[in-house]
C-alpha positions as CSV (number, residue, x, y, z in Angstrom):
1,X,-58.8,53.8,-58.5
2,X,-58.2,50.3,-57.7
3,X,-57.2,49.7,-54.5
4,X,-54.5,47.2,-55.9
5,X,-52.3,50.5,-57.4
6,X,-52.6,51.7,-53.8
7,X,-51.2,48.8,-52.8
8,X,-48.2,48.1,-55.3
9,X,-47.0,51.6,-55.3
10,X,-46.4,51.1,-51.8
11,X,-44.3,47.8,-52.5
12,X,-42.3,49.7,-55.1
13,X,-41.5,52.8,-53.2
14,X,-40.0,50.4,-50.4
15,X,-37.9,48.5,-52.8
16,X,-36.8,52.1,-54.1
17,X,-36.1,53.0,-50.7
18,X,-34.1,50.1,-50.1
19,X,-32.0,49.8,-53.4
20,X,-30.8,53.2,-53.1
21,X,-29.9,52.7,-49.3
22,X,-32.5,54.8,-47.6
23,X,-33.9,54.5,-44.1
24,X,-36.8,52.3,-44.1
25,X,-37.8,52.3,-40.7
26,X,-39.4,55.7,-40.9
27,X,-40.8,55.6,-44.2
28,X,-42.1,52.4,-43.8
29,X,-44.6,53.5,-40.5
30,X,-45.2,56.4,-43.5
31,X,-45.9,54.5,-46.1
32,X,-48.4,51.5,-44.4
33,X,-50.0,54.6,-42.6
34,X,-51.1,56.2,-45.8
35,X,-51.9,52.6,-47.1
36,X,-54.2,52.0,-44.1
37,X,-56.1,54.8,-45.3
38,X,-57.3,52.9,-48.5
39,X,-59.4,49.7,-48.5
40,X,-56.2,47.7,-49.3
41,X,-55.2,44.5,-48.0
42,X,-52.4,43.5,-45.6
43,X,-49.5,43.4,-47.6
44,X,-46.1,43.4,-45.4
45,X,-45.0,40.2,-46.3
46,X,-44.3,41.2,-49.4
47,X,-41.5,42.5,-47.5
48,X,-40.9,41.1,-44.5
49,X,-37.4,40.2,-44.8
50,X,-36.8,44.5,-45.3
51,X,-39.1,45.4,-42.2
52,X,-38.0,43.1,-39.9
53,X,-34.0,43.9,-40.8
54,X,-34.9,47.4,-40.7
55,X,-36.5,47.4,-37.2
56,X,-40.4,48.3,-38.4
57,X,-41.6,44.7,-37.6
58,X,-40.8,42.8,-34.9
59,X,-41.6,39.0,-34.3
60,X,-41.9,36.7,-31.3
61,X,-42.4,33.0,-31.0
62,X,-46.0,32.5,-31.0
63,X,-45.7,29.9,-28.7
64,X,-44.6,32.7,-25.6
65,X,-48.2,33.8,-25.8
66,X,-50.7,31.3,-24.1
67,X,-53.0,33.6,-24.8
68,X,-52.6,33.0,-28.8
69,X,-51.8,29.3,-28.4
70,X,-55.4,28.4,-30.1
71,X,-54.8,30.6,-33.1
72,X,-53.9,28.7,-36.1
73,X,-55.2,30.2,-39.3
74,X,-52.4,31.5,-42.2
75,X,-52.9,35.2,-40.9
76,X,-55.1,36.6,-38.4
77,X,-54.4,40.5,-37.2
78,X,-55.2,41.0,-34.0
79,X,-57.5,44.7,-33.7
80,X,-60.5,43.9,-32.6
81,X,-62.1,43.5,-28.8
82,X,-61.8,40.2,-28.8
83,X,-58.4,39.4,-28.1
84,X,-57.1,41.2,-25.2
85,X,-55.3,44.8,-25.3
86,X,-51.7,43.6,-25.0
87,X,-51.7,41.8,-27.9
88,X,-54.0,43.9,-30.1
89,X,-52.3,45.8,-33.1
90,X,-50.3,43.0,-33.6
91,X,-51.1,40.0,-36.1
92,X,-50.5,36.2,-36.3
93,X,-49.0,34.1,-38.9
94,X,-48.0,30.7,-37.1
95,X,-45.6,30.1,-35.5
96,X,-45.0,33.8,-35.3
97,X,-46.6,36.4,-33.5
98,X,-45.8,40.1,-35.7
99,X,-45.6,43.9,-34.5
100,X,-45.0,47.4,-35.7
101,X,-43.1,50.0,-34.0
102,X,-44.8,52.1,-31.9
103,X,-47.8,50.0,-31.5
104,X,-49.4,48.6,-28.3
105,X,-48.1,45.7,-28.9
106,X,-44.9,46.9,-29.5
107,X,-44.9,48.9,-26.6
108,X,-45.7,45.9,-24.2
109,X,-42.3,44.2,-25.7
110,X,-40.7,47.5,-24.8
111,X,-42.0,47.8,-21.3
112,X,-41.4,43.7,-20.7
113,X,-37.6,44.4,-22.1
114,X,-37.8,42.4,-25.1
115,X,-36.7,45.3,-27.1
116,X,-34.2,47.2,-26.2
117,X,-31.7,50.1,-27.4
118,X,-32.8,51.3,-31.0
119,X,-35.2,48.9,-31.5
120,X,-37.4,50.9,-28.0
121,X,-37.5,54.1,-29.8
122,X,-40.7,54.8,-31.3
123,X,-40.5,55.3,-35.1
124,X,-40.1,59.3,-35.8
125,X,-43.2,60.7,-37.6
126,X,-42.0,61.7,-40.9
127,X,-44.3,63.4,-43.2
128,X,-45.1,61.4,-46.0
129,X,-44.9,64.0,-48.5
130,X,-41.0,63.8,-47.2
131,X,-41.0,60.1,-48.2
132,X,-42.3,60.8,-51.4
133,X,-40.1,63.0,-52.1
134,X,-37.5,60.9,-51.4
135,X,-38.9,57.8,-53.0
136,X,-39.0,60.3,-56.5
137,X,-35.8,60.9,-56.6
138,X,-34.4,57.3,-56.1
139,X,-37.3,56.5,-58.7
140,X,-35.4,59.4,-60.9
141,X,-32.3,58.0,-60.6
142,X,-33.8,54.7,-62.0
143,X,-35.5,56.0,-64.9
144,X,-38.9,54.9,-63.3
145,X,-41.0,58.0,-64.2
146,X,-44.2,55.8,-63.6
147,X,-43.4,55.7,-59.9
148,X,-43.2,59.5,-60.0
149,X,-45.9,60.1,-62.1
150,X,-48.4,57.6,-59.9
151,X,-47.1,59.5,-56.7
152,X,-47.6,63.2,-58.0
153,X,-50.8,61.5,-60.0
154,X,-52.4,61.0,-56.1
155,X,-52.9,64.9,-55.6
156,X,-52.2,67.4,-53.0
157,X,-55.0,65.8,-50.5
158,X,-53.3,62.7,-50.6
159,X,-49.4,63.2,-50.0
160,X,-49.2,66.6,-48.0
161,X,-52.1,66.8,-45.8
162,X,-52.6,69.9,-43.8
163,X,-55.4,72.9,-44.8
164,X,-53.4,74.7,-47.6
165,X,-55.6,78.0,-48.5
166,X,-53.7,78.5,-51.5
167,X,-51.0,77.6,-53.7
168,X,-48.2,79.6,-51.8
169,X,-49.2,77.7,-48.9
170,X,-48.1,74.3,-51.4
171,X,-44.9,76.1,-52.8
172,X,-44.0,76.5,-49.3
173,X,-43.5,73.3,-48.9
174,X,-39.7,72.3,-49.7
175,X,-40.7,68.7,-50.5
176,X,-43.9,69.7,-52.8
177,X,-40.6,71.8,-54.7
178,X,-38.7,68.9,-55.0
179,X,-41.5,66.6,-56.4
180,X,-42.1,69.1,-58.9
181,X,-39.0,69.5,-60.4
182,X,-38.7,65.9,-60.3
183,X,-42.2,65.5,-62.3
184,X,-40.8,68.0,-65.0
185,X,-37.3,66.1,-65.5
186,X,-38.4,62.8,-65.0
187,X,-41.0,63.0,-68.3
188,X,-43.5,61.7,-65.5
189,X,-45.9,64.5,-67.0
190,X,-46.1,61.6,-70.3
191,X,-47.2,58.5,-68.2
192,X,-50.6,57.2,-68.7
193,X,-52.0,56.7,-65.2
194,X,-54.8,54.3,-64.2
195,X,-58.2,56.0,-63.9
196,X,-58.8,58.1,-61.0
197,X,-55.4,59.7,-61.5
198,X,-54.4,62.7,-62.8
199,X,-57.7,65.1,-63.8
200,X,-57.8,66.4,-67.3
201,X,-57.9,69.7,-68.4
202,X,-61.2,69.7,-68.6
203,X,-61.8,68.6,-65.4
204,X,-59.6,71.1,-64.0
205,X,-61.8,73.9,-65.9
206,X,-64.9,72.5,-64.5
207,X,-63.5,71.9,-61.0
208,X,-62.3,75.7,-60.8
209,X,-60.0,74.6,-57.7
210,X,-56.9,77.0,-57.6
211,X,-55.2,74.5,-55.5
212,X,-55.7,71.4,-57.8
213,X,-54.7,73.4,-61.1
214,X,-52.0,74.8,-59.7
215,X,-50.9,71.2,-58.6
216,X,-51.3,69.4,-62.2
217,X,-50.7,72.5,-64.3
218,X,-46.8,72.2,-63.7
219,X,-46.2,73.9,-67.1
């Protein structure tokens, strides 16, 4: 599947998030971690405005880090052995220096007491099948059954994680519950979905996976 859908259903599920009033914080560290897990480019300016408000990203005056003064290029992330641990996780785009809660770099503004109160807490791990849950039901609410259907589309493997041995292990799961009654109300079952998606019957057959039928064959 393109890499692109990756990246836009991401987008979407944060403007979800945010219209209905949700906590982004959380869900954002979520969302970008299952993001970083495709070949997808960096995309959080798309919006900043939302991270930074929410307390995700944090930025500094580039100009407070000698170390960076030399760096002058549109974006530049800084994860690699050449720039020097205290800085790495973070990323450039001049004049502002960027971080993510809970990453080294975030945690040297912590222990220099440049962030303080709330904004020192490291995000809480929050499952993302949890998030997508919760982005489903704002998408409900909006009539958006292709955000649902693209969501669900992505598969157990994708959005719950963990070694399931069988579909009880799935059911068990409240927020796999809740996506699937949200699937059958929404009419997400009738989207067309970009290729990749959702396996036909056929497939399903030929697969012989109790775990994947049991995951598309809602009804």
């Amino acid at each position: 599947m393109s890499e692109h859908v990756i990246e836009d259903l991401v987008f979407h599920s944060i403007l979800t998030l945010d219209k209905h009033g949700a906590p982004l914080r959380d869900a954002c560290t979520a969302l970008y971690a299952f993001q970083r897990g495709h070949d997808c480019s960096h995309t959080m300016g798309r919006v900043e405005d939302l991270l930074l408000e929410s307390g995700h990203t944090y930025r500094f005056p580039l100009s407070e880090f000698p170390e960076l003064a030399h760096l002058t290029d549109d974006f530049i992330q800084l994860g690699d052995d050449e720039y020097d641990e205290g800085v790495q996780d973070g990323y450039v785009r001049p004049p502002w220096l960027y971080c993510e809660a809970g990453t080294r770099l975030w945690q040297r503004m912590v222990d220099e007491g440049r962030l303080r109160g709330a904004d020192a807490e490291p995000p809480r791990a929050v499952p993302l099948i949890d998030v997508v849950a919760t982005v489903c039901a704002a998408a409900e609410q909006d009539g958006d059954a292709e955000l649902i259907a693209l969501w669900w589309g992505l598969g157990h493997q994708s959005i719950v994680g963990g070694t399931p041995f069988d579909p009880a292990d799935l059911e068990a799961v409240p927020a796999v519950r809740k996506l699937r009654e949200i699937v059958c109300r929404s009419g997400a079952l009738e989207v067309e979905l970009p290729d990749g998606y959702r396996p036909t019957d056929a497939e399903l057959d030929a697969l012989d996976d109790e775990l994947e039928s049991w995951w598309y064959r809602i009804r």
